[in-house]
C-alpha positions as CSV (number, residue, x, y, z in Angstrom):
1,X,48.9,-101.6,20.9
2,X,49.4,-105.5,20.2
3,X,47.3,-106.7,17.2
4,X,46.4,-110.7,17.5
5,X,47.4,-113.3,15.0
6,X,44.1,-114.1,14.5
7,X,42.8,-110.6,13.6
8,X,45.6,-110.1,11.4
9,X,45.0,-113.2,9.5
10,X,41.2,-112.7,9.3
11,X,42.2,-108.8,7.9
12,X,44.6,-110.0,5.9
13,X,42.2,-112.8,4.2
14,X,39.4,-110.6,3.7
15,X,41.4,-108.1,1.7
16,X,42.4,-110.6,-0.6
17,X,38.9,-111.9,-0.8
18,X,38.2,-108.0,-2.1
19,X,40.9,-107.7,-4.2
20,X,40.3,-111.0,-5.9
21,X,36.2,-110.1,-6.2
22,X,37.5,-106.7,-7.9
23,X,40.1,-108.4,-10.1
24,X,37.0,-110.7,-11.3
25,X,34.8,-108.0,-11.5
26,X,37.0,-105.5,-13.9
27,X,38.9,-108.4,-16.2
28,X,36.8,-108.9,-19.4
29,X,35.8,-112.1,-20.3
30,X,36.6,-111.0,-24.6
31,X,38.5,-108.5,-26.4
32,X,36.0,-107.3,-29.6
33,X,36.9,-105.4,-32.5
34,X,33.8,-103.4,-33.7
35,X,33.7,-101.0,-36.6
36,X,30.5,-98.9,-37.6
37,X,30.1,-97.0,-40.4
38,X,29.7,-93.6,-39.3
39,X,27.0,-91.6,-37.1
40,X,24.5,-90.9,-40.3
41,X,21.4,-90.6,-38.6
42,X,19.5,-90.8,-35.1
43,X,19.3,-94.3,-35.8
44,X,22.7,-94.9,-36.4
45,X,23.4,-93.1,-32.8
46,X,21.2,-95.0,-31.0
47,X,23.0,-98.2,-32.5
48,X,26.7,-97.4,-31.4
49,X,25.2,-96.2,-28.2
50,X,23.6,-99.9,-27.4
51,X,26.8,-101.4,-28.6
52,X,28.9,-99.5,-26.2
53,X,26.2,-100.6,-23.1
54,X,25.9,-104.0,-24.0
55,X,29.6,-104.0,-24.0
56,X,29.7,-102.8,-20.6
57,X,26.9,-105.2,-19.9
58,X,28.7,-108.2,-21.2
59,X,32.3,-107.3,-19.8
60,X,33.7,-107.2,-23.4
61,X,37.0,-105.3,-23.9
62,X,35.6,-103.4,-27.0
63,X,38.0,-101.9,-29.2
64,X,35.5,-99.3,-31.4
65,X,36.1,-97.9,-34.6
66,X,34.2,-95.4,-36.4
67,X,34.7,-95.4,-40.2
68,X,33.4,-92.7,-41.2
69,X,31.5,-93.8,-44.3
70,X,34.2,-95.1,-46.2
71,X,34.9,-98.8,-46.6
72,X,38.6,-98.6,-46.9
73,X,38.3,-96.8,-43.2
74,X,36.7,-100.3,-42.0
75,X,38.8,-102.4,-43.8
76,X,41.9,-100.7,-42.2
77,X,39.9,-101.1,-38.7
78,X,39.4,-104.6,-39.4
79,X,42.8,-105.6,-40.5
80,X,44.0,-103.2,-37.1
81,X,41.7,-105.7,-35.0
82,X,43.5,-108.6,-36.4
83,X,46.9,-107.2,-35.6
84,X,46.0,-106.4,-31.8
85,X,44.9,-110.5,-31.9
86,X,40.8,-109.9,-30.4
87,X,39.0,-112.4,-30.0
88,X,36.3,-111.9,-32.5
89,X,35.3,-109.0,-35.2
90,X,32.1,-107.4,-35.5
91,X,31.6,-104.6,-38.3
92,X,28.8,-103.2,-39.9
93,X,29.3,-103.5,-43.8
94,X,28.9,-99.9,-45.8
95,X,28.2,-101.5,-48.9
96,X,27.4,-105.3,-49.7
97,X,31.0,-106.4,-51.6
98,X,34.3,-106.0,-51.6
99,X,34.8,-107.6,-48.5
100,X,36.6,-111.2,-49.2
101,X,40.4,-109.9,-49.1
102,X,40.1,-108.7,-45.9
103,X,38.1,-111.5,-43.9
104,X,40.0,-114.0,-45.6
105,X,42.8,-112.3,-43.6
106,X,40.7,-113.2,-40.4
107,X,39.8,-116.3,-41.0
108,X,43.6,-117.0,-41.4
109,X,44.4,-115.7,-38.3
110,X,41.7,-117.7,-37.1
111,X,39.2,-114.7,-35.5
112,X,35.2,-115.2,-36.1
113,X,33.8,-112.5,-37.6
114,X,30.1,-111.4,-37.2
115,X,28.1,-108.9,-39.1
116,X,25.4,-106.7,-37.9
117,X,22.6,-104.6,-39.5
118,X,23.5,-104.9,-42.8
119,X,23.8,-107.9,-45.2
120,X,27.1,-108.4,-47.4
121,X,28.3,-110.7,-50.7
122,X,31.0,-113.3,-50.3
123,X,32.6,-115.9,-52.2
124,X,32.5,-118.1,-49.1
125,X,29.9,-117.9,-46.9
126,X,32.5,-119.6,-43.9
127,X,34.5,-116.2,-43.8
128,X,31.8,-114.8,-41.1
129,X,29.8,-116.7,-39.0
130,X,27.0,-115.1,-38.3
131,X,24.7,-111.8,-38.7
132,X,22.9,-110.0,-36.0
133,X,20.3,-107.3,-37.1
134,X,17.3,-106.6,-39.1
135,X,15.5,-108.2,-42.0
136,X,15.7,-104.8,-44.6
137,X,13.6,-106.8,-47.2
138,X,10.8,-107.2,-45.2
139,X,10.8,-104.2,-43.9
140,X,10.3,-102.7,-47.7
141,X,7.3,-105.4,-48.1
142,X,6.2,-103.8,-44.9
143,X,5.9,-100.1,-46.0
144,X,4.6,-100.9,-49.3
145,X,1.9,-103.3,-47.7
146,X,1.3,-100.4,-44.8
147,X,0.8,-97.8,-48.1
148,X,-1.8,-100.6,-49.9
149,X,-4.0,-100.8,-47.0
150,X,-4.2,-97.0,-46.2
151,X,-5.0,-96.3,-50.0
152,X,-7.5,-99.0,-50.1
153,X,-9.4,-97.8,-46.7
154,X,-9.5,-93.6,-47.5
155,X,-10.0,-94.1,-51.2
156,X,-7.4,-92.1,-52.1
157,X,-6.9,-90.7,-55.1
158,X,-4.4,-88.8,-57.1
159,X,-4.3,-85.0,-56.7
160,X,-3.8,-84.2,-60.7
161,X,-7.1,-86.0,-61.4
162,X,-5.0,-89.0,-63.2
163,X,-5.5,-92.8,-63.3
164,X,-2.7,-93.8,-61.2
165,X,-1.0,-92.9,-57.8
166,X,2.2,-91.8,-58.4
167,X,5.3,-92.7,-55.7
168,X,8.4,-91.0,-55.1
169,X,11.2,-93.1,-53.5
170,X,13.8,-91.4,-51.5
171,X,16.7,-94.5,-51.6
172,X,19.3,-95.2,-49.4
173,X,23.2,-95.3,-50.0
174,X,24.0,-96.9,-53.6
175,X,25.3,-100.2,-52.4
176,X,24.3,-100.3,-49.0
177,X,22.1,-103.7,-48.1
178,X,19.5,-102.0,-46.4
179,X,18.6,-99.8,-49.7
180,X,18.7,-102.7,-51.7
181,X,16.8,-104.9,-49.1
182,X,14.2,-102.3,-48.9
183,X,13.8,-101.4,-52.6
184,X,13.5,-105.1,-53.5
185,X,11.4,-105.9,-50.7
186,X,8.8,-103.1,-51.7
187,X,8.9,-103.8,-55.7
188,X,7.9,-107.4,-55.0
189,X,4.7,-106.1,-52.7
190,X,3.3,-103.9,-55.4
191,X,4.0,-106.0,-58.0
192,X,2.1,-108.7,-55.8
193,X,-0.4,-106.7,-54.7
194,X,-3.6,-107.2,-56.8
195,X,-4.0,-103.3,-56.4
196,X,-0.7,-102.8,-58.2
197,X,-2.7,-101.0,-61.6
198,X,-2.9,-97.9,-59.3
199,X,0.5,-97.4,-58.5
200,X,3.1,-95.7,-60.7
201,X,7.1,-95.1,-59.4
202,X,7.1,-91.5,-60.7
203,X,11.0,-91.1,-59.7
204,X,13.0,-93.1,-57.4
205,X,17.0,-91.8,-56.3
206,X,19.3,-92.0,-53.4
207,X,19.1,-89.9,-50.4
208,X,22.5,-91.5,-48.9
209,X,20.4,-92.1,-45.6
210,X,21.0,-88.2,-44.3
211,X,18.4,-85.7,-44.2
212,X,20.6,-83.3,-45.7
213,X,20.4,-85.0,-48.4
214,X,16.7,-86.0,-48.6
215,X,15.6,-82.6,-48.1
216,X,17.7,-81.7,-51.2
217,X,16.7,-84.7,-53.7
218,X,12.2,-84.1,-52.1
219,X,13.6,-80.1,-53.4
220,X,14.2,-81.9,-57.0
221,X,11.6,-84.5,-57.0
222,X,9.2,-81.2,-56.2
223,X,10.7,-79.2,-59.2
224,X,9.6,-81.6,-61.7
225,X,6.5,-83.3,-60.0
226,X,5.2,-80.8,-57.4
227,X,1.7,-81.6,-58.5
228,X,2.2,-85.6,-58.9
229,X,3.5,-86.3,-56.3
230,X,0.8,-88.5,-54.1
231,X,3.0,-90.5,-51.8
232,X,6.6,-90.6,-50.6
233,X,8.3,-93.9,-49.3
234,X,11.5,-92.7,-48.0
235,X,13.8,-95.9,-46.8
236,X,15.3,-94.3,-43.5
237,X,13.5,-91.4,-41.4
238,X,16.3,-89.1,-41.2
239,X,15.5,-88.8,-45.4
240,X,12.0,-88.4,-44.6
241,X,12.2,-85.9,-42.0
242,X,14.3,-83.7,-44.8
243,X,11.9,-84.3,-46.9
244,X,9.4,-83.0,-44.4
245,X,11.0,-79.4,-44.9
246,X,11.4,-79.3,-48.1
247,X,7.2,-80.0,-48.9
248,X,6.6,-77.3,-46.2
249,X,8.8,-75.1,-48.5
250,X,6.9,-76.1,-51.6
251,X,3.5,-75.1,-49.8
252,X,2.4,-78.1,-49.2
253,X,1.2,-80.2,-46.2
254,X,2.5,-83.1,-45.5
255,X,1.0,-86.6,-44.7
256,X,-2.1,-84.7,-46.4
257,X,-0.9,-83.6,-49.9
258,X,1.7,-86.2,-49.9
259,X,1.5,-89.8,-48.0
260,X,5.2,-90.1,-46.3
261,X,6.3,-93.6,-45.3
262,X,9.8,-93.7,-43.9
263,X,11.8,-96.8,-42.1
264,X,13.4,-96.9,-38.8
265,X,10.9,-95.6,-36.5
266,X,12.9,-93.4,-34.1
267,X,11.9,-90.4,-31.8
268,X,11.6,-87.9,-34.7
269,X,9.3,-89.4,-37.1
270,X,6.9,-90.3,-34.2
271,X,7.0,-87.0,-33.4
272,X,6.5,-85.9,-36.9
273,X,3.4,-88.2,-37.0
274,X,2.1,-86.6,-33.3
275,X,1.9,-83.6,-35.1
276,X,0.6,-84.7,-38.4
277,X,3.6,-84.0,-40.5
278,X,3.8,-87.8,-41.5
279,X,1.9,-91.2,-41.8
280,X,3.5,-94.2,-41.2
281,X,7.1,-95.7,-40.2
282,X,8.3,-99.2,-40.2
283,X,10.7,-100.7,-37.4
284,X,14.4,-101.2,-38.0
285,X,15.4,-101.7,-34.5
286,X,19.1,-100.3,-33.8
287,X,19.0,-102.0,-30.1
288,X,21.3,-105.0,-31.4
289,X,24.0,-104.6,-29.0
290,X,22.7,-107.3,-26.1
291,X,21.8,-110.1,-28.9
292,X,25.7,-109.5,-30.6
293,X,27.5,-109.9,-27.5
294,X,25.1,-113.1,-26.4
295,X,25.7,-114.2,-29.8
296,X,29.4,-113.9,-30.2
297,X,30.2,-115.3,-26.4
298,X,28.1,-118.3,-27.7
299,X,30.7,-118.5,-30.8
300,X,33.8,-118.0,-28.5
301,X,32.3,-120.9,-26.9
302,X,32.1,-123.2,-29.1
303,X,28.3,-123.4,-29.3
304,X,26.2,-123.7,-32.6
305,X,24.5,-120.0,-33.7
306,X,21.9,-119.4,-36.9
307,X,23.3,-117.8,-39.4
308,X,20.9,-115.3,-39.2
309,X,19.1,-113.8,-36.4
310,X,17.3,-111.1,-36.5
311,X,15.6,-108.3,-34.2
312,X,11.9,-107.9,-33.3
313,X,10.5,-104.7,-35.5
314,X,6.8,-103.7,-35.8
315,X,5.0,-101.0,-38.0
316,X,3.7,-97.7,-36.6
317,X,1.3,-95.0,-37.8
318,X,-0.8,-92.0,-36.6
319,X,-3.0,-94.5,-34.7
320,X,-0.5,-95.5,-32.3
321,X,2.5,-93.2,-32.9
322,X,1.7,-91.0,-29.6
323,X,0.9,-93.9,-27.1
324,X,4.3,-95.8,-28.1
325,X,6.9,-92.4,-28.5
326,X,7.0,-92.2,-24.5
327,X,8.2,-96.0,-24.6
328,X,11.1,-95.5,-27.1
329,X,14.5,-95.8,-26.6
330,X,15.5,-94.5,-30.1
C-alpha cells in the first residue's frame, strides 16, 4: 500500500506536536528542596500532604525531606539541597536558632531560602527571604480572648469555691516558634484584659505538640490539681485531645468540669466539640502549600514578595463546630 508524502508529513508533524506538548507538560518549571520537621500530629499530615499537591500543582521538582524532629536532620537536608544545586529551599524550622551556619551556606551558593509555619532568629535577616504561614502570636491572643468572653457570658466560676479561675497550659515543643508565639501572645491578652484579676496560671509545661505526651503531662497536672483545674488551653489539638482521655480517666467531664481550648482546628477536635468533649479551637491553617509555591516562583522571578505573609485562620467553638467539620480539609 503506497502512503502519500503529504500524509506522512502531516503524521509525522503531528507526532512531534504531541511529543513536544508532553515534553512541556512533564519538565518542571523549579527544582525545590523542602524539609519538614516530622509527622507530629494530624496537623502536621495535612501540611506535608498540601505541600506535596501544590507541588504537583505548580510543576515543581520537589526534593522532600523529613527530619524527623531533629534539627541537625534538617540542617543535613538543607546543606544536601545545596549540593544537588535547586533552585530555592523551603524548610520548616524545629526550633527558632541555630540556623545562621547553614543558610549562610545558601546564600553563598546563591539559593533563596523561604520559611514556612514557623518563625526563626537570625543575625541577618537577608539569609531567607521570605516566610509563608501562620501568625502563632495571634493565635494565643485569640484563645485567650475566646476563653475571656465565654467566662464573662456563663459566669463561670471556679469549682473549689476560690477567688480566681485557675488555667493549666499544655505548651508546645521548648524552642519551637509556635509555643513561644502562642504563650506570648496569650500572656499579653490576660494581662490586657481588664478581667485579668480572675485568672491564675495554676501550672504551665510542654506537651512537645503529641498527644502522647499531653495525655501524660493533663495525667500530672490532674495529680496535683484535680480539683483546681477550671480551664485548659492546650497550644496544638493533638495535646488537647490527649488531654481529653486523661480527664475521662480522672472522672471528669470535659468542656464541663474543665474549659479545653486547643489550636489548630483539625477534624478531631471538631469532632471532640460535636460531641461535647471540648469548647473552643483556634485556626492554624496547615493548607500553605499553593501560597509557597506562588510565592517562591514570584522570588525565582525576580519579583518583590512581603516578608511575611500569612494564611487566613478563624476561631471555632461548639456553636459552629458541626456546620463547618463537613467543609474541612484537615
Amino acid at each position: 500500500m503506497r502512503i502519500s508524502k503529504t500524509f506522512m508529513a502531516v503524521a509525522l508533524g503531528a507526532a512531534l506536536a504531541t511529543t513536544s506538548m508532553f515534553a512541556q507538560a512533564v519538565e518542571p518549571e523549579y527544582t525545590i528542596g523542602f524539609s519538614q520537621i516530622g509527622a507530629e500530629s494530624e496537623w502536621r499530615t495535612a501540611n506535608t500532604n498540601d505541600v506535596k499537591a501544590a507541588a504537583v500543582k505548580h510543576n515543581i521538582d520537589l526534593k522532600f525531606s523529613d527530619a524527623q524532629q531533629k534539627q541537625e536532620n534538617q540542617i543535613k537536608a538543607i546543606r544536601t539541597f545545596i549540593a544537588q544545586k535547586v533552585d530555592l529551599i523551603g524548610f520548616v524550622p524545629i526550633v527558632a536558632t541555630g540556623w545562621d551556619n547553614i543558610l549562610r551556606e545558601a546564600k553563598r551558593a546563591k539559593i533563596p531560602v523561604m520559611i514556612m509555619d514557623r518563625d526563626l532568629t537570625v543575625s541577618d535577616d537577608s539569609l531567607y527571604v521570605a516566610k509563608i504561614g501562620t501568625d502563632s502570636y495571634a493565635e494565643g491572643r485569640k484563645a485567650f480572648d475566646w476563653i475571656d468572653n465565654y467566662v464573662t457570658q456563663n459566669n463561670l466560676k471556679p469549682r473549689n469555691g476560690g477567688d480566681k479561675l485557675n488555667i493549666v497550659i499544655l505548651e508546645g515543643t521548648v524552642g519551637a516558634s509556635a509555643a513561644t508565639g502562642r504563650s506570648h501572645g496569650f500572656d499579653d491578652a490576660l494581662n490586657e484584659s481588664p478581667n485579668k484579676g480572675r485568672y491564675n496560671i495554676l501550672a504551665s509545661q510542654t506537651g512537645d505538640f503529641t498527644r502522647a505526651k499531653g495525655q501524660e503531662v493533663m495525667e500530672s497536672f490532674l495529680k496535683s490539681y484535680r480539683d483546681d483545674i477550671d480551664i485548659l488551653f492546650s497550644q496544638n489539638d493533638d495535646m488537647a485531645l490527649g488531654a481529653i482521655q486523661a480527664i475521662e480517666a480522672a472522672g471528669l467531664k470535659p468542656s464541663k468540669d474543665i474549659v479545653i481550648v486547643g489550636c489548630d482546628a483539625v477534624k478531631g477536635m471538631f469532632q471532640a466539640m460535636i460531641d461535647g468533649k471540648a469548647n473552643a479551637t483556634v485556626e492554624c491553617n496547615p493548607l500553605q502549600g499553593d501560597l509557597f509555591f506562588t510565592t517562591a516562583k514570584k522570588i525565582l522571578k525576580g519579583e518583590p514578595v512581603e516578608k511575611s505573609v500569612y494564611v487566613d485562620e478563624g476561631v471555632f467553638d461548639t456553636t459552629n463546630a458541626k456546620e463547618a467539620f463537613a467543609t474541612r480539609q484537615y
